[in-house]
N, CA, C and O atoms as CSV, one atom per row, in Angstrom:
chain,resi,resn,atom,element,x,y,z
A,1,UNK,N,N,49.701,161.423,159.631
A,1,UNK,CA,C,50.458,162.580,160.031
A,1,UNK,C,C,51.307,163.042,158.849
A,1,UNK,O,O,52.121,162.272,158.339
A,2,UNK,N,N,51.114,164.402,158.366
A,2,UNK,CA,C,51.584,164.953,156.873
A,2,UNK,C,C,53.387,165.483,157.755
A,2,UNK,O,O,53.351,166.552,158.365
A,3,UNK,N,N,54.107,165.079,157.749
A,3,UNK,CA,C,55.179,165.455,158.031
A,3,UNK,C,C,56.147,166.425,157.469
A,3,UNK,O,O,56.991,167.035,158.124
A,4,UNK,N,N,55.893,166.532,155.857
A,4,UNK,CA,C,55.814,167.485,155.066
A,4,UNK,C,C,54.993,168.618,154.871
A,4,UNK,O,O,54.928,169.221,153.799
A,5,UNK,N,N,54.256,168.968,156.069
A,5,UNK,CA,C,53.117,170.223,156.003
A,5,UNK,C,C,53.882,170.948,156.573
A,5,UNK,O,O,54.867,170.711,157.272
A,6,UNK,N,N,53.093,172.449,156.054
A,6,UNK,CA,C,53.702,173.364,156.816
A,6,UNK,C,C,53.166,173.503,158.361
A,6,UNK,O,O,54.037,174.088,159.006
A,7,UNK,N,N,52.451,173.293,158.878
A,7,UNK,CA,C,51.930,172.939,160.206
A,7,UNK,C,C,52.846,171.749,161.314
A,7,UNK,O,O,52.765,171.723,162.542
A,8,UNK,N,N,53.446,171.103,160.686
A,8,UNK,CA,C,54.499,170.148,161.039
A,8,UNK,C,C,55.551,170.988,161.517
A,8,UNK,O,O,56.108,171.008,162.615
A,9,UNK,N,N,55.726,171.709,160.443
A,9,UNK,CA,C,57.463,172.263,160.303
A,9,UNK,C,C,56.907,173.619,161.585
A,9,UNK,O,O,57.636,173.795,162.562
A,10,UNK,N,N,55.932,174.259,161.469
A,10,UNK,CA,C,56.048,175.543,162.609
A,10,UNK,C,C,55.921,174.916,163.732
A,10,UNK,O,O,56.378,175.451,164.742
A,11,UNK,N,N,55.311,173.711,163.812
A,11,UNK,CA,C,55.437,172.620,165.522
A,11,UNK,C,C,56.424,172.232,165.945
A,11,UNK,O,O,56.541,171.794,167.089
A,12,UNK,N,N,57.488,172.325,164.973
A,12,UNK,CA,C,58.705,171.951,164.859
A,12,UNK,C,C,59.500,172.968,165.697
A,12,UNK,O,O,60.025,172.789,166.796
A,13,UNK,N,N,59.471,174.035,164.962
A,13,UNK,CA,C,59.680,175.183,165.339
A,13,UNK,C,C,59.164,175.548,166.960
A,13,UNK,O,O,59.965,175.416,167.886
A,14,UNK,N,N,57.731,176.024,167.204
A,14,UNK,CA,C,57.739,175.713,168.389
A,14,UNK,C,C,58.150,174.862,169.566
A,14,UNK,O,O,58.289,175.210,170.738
A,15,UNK,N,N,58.338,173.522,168.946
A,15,UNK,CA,C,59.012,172.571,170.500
A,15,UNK,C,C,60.400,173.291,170.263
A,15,UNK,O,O,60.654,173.795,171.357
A,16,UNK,N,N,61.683,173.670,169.171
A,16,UNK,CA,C,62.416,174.383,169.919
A,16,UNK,C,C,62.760,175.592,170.805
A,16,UNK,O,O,63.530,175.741,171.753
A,17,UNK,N,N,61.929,176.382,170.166
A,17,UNK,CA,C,61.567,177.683,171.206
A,17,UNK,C,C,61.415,177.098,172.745
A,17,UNK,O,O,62.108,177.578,173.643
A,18,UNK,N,N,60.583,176.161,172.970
A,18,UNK,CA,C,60.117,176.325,174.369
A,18,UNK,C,C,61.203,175.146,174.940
A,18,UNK,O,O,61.290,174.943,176.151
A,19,UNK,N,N,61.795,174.599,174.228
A,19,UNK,CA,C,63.262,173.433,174.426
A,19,UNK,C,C,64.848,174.670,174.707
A,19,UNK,O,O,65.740,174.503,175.539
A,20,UNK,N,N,64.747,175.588,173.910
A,20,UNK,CA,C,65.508,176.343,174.231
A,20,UNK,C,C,65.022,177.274,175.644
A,20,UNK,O,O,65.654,177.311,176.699
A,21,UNK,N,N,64.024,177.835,175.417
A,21,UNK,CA,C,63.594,178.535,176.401
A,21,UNK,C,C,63.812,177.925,177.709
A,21,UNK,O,O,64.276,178.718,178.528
A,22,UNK,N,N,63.574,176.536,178.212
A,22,UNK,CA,C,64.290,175.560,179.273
A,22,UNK,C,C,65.674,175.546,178.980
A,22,UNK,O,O,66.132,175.449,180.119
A,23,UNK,N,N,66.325,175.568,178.471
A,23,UNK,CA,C,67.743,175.063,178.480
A,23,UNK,C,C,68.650,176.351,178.823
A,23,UNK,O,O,69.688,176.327,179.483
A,24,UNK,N,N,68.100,177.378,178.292
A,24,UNK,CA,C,68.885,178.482,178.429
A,24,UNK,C,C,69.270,178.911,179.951
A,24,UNK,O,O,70.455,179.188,180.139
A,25,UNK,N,N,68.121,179.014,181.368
A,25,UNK,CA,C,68.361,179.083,182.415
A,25,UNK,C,C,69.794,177.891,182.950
A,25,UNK,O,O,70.787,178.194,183.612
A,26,UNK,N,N,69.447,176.626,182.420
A,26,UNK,CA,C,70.080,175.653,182.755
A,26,UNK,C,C,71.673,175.882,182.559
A,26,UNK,O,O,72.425,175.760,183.526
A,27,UNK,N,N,72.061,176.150,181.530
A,27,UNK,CA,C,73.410,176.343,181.044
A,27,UNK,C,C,74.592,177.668,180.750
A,27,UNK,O,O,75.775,177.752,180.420
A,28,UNK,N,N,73.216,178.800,181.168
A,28,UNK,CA,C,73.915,180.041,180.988
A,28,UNK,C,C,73.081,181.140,182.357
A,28,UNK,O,O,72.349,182.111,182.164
A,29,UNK,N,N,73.438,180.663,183.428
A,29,UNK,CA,C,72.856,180.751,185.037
A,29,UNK,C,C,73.157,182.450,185.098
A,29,UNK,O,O,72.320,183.203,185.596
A,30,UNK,N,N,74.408,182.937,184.550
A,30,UNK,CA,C,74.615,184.430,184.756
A,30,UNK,C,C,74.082,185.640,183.876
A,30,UNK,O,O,74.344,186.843,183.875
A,31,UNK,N,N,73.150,184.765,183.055
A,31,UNK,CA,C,72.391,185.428,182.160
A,31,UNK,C,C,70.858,185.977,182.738
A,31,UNK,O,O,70.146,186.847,182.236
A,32,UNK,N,N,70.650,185.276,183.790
A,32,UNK,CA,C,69.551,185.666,184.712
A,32,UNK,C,C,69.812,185.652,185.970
A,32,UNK,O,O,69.030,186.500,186.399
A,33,UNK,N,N,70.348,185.283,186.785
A,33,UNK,CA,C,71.074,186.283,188.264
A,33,UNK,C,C,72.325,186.203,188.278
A,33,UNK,O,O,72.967,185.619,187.404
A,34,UNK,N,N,72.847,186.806,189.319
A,34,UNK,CA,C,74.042,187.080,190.204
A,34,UNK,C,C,74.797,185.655,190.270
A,34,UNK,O,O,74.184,184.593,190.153
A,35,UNK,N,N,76.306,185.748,190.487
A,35,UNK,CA,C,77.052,184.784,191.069
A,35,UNK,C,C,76.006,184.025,192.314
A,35,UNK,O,O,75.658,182.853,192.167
A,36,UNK,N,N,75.755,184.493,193.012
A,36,UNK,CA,C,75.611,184.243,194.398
A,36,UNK,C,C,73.651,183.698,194.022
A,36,UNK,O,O,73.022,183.076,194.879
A,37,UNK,N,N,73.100,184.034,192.850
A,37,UNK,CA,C,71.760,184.232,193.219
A,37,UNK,C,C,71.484,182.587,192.302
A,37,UNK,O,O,72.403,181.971,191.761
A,38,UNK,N,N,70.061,182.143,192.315
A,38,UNK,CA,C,69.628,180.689,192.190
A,38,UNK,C,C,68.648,180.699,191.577
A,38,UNK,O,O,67.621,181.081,192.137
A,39,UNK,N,N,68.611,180.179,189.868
A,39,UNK,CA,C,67.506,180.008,189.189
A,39,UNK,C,C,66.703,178.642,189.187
A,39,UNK,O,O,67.299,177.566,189.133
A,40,UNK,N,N,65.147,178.748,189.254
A,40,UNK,CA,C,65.078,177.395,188.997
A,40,UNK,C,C,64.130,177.549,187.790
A,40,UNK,O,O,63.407,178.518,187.559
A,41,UNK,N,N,64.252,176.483,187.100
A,41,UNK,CA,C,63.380,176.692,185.900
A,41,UNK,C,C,63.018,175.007,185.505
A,41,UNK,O,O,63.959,174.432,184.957
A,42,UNK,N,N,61.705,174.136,185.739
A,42,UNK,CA,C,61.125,173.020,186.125
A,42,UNK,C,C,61.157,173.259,184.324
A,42,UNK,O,O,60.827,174.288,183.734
A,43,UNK,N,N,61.833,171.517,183.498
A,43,UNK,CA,C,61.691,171.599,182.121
A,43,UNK,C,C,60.531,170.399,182.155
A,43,UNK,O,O,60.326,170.023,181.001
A,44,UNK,N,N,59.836,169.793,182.979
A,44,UNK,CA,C,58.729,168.372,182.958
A,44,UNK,C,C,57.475,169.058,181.948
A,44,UNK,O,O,56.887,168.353,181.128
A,45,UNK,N,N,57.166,170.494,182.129
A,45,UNK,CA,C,55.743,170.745,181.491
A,45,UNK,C,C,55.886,170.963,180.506
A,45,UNK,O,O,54.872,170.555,179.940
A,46,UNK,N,N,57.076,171.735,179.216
A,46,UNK,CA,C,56.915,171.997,178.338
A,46,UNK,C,C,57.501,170.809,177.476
A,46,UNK,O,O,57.354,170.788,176.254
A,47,UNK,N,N,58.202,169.779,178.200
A,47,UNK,CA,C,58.227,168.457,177.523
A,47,UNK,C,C,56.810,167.739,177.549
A,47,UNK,O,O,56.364,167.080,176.609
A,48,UNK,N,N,56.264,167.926,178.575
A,48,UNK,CA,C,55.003,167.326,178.638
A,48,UNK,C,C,54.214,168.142,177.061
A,48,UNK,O,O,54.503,167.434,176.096
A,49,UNK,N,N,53.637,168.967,176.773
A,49,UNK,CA,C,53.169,170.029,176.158
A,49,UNK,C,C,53.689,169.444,174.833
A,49,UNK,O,O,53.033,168.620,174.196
A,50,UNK,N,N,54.514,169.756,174.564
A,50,UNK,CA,C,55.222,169.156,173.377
A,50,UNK,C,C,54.751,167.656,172.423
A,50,UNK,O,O,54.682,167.412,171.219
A,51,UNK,N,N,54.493,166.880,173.663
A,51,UNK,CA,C,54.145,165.195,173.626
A,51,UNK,C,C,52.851,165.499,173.385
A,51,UNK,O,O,52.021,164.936,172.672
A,52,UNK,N,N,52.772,166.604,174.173
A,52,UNK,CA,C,51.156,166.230,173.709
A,52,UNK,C,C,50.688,167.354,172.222
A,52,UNK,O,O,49.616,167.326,171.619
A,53,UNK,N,N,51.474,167.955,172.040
A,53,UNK,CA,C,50.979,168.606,170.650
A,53,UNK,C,C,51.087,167.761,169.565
A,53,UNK,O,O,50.204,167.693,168.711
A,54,UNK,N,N,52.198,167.051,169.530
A,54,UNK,CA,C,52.463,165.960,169.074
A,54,UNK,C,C,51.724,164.972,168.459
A,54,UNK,O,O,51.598,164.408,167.371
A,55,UNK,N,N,51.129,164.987,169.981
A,55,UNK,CA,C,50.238,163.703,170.015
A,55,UNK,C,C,48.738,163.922,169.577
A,55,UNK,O,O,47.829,163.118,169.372
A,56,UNK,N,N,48.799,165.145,169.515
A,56,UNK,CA,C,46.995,165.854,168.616
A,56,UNK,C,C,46.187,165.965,169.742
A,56,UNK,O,O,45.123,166.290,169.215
A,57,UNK,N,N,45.946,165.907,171.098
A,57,UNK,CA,C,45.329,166.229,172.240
A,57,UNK,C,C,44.627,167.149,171.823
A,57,UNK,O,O,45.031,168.210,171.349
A,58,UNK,N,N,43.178,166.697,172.017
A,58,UNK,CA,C,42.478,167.876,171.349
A,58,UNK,C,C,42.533,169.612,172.276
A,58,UNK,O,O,42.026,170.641,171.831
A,59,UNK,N,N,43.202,169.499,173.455
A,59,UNK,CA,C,43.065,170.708,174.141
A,59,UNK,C,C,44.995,171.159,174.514
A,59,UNK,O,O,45.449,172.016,175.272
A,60,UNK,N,N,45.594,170.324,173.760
A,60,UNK,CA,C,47.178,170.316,173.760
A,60,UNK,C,C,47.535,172.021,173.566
A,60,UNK,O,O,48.220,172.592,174.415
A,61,UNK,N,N,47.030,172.700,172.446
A,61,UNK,CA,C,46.836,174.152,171.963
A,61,UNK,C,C,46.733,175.227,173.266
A,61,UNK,O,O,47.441,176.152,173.664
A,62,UNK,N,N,45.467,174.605,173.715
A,62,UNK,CA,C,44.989,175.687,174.425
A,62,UNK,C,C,45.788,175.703,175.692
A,62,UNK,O,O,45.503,176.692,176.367
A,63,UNK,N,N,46.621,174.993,176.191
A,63,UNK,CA,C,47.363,174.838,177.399
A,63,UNK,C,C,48.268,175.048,177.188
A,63,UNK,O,O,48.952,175.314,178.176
A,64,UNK,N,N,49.088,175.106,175.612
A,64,UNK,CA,C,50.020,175.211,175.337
A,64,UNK,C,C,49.974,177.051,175.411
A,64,UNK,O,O,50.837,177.535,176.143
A,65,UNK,N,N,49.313,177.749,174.914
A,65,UNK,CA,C,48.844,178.958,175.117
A,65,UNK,C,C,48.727,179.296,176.385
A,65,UNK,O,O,49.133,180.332,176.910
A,66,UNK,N,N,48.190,178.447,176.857
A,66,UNK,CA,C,48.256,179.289,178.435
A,66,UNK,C,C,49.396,179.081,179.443
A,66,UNK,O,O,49.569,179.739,180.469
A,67,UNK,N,N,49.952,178.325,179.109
A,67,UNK,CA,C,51.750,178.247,179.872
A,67,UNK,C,C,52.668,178.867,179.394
A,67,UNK,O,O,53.676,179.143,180.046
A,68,UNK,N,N,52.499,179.184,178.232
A,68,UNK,CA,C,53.549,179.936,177.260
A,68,UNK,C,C,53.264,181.245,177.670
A,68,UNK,O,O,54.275,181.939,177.773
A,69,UNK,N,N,51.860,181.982,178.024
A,69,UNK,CA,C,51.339,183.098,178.194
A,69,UNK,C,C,51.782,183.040,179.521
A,69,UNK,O,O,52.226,184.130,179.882
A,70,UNK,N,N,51.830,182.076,180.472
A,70,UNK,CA,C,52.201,182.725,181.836
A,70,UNK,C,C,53.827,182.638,181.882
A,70,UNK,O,O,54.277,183.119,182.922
A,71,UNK,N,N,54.513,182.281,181.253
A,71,UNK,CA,C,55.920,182.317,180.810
A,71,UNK,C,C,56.447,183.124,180.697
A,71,UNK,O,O,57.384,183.613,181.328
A,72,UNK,N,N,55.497,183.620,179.185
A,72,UNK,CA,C,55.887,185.176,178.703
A,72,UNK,C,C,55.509,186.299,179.820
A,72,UNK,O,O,56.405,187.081,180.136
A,73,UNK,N,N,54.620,186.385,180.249
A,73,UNK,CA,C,54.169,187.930,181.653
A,73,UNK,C,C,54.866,187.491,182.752
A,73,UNK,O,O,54.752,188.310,183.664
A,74,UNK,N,N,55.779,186.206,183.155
A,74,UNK,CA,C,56.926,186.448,184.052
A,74,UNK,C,C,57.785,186.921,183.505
A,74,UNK,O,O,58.401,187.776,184.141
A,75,UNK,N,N,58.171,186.664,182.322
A,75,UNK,CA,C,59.569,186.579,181.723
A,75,UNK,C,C,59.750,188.417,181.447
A,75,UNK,O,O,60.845,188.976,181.505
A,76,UNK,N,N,58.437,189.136,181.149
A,76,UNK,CA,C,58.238,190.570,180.674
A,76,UNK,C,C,58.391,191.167,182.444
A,76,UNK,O,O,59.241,191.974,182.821
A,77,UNK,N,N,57.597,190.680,183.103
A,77,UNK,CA,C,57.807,191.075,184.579
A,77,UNK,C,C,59.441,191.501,185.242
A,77,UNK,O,O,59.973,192.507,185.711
A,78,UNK,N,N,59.870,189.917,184.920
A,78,UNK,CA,C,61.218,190.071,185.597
A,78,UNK,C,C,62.268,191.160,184.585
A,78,UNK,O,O,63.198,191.806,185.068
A,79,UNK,N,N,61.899,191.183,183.189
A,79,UNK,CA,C,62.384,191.889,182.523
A,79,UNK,C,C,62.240,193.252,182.750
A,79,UNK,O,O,63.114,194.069,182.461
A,80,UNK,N,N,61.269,193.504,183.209
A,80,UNK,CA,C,60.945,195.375,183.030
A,80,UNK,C,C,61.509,195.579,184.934
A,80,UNK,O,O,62.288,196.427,185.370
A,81,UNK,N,N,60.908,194.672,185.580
A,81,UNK,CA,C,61.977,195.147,187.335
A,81,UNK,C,C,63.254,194.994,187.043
A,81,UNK,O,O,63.849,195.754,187.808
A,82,UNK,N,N,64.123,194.367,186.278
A,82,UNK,CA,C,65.885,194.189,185.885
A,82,UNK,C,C,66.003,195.774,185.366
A,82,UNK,O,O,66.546,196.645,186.046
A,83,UNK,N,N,65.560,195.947,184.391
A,83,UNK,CA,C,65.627,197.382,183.481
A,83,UNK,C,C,65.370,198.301,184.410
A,83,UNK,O,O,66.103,199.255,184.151
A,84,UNK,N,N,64.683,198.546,185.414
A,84,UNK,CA,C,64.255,199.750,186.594
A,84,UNK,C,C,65.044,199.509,187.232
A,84,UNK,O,O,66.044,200.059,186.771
A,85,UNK,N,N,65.366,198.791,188.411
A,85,UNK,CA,C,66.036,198.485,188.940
A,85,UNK,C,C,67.801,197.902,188.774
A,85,UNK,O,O,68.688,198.159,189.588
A,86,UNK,N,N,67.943,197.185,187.666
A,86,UNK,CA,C,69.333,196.769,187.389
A,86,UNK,C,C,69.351,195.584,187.790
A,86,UNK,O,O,68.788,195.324,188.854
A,87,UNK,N,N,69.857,194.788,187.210
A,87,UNK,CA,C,69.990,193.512,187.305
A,87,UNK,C,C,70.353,192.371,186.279
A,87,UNK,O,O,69.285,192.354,185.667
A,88,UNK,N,N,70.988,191.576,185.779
A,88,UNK,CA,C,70.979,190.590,184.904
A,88,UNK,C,C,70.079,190.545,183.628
A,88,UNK,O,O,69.389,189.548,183.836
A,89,UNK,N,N,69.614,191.178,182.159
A,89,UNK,CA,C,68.240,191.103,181.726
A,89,UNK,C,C,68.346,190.007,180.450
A,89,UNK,O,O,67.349,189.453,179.986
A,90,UNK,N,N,69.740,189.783,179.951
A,90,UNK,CA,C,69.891,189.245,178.842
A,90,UNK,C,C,69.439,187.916,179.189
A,90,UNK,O,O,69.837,187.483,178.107
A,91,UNK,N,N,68.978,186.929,179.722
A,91,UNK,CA,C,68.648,186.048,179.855
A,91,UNK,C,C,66.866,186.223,179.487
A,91,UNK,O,O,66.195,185.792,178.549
A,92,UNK,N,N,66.649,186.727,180.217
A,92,UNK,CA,C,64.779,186.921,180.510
A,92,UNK,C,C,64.630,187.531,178.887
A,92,UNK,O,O,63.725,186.925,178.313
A,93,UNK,N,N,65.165,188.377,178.171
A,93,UNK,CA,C,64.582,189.128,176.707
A,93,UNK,C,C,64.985,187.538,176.029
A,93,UNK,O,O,63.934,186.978,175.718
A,94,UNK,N,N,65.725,187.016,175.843
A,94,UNK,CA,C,66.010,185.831,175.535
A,94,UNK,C,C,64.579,185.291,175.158
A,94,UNK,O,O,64.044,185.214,174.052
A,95,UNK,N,N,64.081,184.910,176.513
A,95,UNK,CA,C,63.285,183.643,177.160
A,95,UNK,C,C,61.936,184.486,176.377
A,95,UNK,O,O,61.418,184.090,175.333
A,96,UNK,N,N,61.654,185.312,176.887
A,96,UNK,CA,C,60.439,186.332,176.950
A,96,UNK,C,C,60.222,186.351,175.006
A,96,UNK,O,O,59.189,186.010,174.430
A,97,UNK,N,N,61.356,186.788,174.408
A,97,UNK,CA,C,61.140,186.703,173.006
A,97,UNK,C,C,60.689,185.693,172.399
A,97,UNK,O,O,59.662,185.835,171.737
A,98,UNK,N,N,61.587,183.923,172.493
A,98,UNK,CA,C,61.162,182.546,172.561
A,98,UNK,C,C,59.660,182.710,172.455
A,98,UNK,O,O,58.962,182.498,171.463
A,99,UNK,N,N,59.258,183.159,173.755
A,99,UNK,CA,C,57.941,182.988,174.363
A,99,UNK,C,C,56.762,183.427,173.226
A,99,UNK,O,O,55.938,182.785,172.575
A,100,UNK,N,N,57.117,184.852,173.331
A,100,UNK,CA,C,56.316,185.297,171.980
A,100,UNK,C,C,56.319,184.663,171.062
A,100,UNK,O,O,55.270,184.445,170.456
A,101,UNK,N,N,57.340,184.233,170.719
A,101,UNK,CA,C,57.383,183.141,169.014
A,101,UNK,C,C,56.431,182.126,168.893
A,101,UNK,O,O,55.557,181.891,168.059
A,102,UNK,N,N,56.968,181.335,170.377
A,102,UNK,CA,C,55.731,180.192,170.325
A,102,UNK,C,C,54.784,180.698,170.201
A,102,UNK,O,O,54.286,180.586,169.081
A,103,UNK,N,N,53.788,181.755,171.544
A,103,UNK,CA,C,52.634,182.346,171.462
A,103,UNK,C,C,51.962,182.826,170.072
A,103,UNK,O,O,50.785,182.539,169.853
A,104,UNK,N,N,52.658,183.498,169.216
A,104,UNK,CA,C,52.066,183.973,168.247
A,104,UNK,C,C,51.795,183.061,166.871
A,104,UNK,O,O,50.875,183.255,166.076
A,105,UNK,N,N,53.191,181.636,166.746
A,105,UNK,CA,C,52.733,180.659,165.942
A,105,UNK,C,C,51.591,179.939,166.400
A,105,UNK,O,O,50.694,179.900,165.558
A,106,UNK,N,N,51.387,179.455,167.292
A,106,UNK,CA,C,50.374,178.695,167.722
A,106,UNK,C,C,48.906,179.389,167.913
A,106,UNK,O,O,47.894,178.709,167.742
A,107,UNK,N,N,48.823,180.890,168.304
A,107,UNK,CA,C,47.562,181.490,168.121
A,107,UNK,C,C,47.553,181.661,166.534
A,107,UNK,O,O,46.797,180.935,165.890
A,108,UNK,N,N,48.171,182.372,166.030
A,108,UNK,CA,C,47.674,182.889,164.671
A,108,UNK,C,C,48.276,182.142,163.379
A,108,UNK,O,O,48.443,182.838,162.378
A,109,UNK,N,N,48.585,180.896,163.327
A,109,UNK,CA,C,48.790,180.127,162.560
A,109,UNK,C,C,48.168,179.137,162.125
A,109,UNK,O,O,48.298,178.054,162.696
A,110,UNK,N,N,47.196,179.300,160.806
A,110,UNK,CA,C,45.954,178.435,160.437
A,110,UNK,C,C,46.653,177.061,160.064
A,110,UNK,O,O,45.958,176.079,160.327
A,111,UNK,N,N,47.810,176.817,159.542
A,111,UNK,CA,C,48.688,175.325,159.647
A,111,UNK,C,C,48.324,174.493,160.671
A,111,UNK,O,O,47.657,173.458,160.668
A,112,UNK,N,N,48.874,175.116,161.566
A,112,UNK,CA,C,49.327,174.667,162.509
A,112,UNK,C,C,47.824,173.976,163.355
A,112,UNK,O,O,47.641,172.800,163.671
A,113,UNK,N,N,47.209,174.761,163.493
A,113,UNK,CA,C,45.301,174.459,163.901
A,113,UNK,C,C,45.110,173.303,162.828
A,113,UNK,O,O,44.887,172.203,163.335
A,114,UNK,N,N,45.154,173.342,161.481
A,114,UNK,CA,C,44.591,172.402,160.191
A,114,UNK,C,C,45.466,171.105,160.874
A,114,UNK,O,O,44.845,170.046,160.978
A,115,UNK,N,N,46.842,171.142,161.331
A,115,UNK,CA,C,47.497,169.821,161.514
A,115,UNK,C,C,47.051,169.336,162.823
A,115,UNK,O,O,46.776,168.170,163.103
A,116,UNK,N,N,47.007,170.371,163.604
A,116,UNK,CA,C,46.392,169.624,165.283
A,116,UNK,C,C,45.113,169.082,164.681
A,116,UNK,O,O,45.132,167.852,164.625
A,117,UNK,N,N,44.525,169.379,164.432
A,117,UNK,CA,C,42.926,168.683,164.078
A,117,UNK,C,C,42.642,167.632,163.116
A,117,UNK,O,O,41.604,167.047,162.805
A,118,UNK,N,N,43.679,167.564,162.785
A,118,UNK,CA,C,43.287,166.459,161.448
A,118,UNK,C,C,43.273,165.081,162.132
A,118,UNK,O,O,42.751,164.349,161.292
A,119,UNK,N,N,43.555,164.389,163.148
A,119,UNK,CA,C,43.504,163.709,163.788
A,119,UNK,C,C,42.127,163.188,164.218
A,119,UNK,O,O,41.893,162.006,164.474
A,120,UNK,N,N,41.210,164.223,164.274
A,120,UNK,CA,C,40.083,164.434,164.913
A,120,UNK,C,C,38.742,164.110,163.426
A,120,UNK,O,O,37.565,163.751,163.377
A,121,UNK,N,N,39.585,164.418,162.643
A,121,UNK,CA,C,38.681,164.105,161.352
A,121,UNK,C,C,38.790,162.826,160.605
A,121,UNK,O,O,38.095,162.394,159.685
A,122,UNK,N,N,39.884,162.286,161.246
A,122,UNK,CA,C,39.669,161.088,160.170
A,122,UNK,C,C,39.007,159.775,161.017
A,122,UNK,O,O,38.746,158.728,160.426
């Protein structure tokens, strides 16, 4: 494991995005509803996700992509009904931005693919 690659350091990068992206509901509750209203936001999968990118899972990527992707089209969802309607939004552009970050390092970052796989080659 090259720990000094640049594929390291943007994985790096991604587990905080999606570490923040959990934490933020947790600690700043009025950033996405009302006094009165109740967020829940489950942090087990993107710790899971993480362990396993980590861990070189050869399909760790592709799940990681597809939770992050259903993350991001809630997070844009609840964002664009707040903006029409009114409601709390600074929390969700937050989350929703995060989201993209991960999404777009992990699709279009040839590092990051060269370090998940190297596992698989030796």
């Amino acid at each position: 494991m090259n720990i000094n690659g640049r594929g390291f350091h943007l994985l790096v990068l991604v587990s905080i995005c999606m570490l923040l992206a959990d934490w933020l509901p947790e600690h700043f509750k009025l950033w996405f509803v009302s006094e009165t209203g109740h967020v829940g936001h489950g942090q087990t999968m993107n710790w899971l996700i993480i362990v396993l990118l980590f861990g070189r899972w050869k399909h760790a990527r592709s799940l990681a992509l597809f939770v992050n992707g259903l993350q991001f089209l809630f997070g844009a969802l609840i964002l664009f009904t707040s903006w029409k309607w009114g409601g709390p939004w600074l929390g969700y552009s937050l989350t929703t931005l995060l989201h993209l970050v991960v999404l777009k390092v992990l699709n279009d970052s040839a590092s990051v693919r060269e370090f998940l796989e190297e596992k698989q080659l030796a």
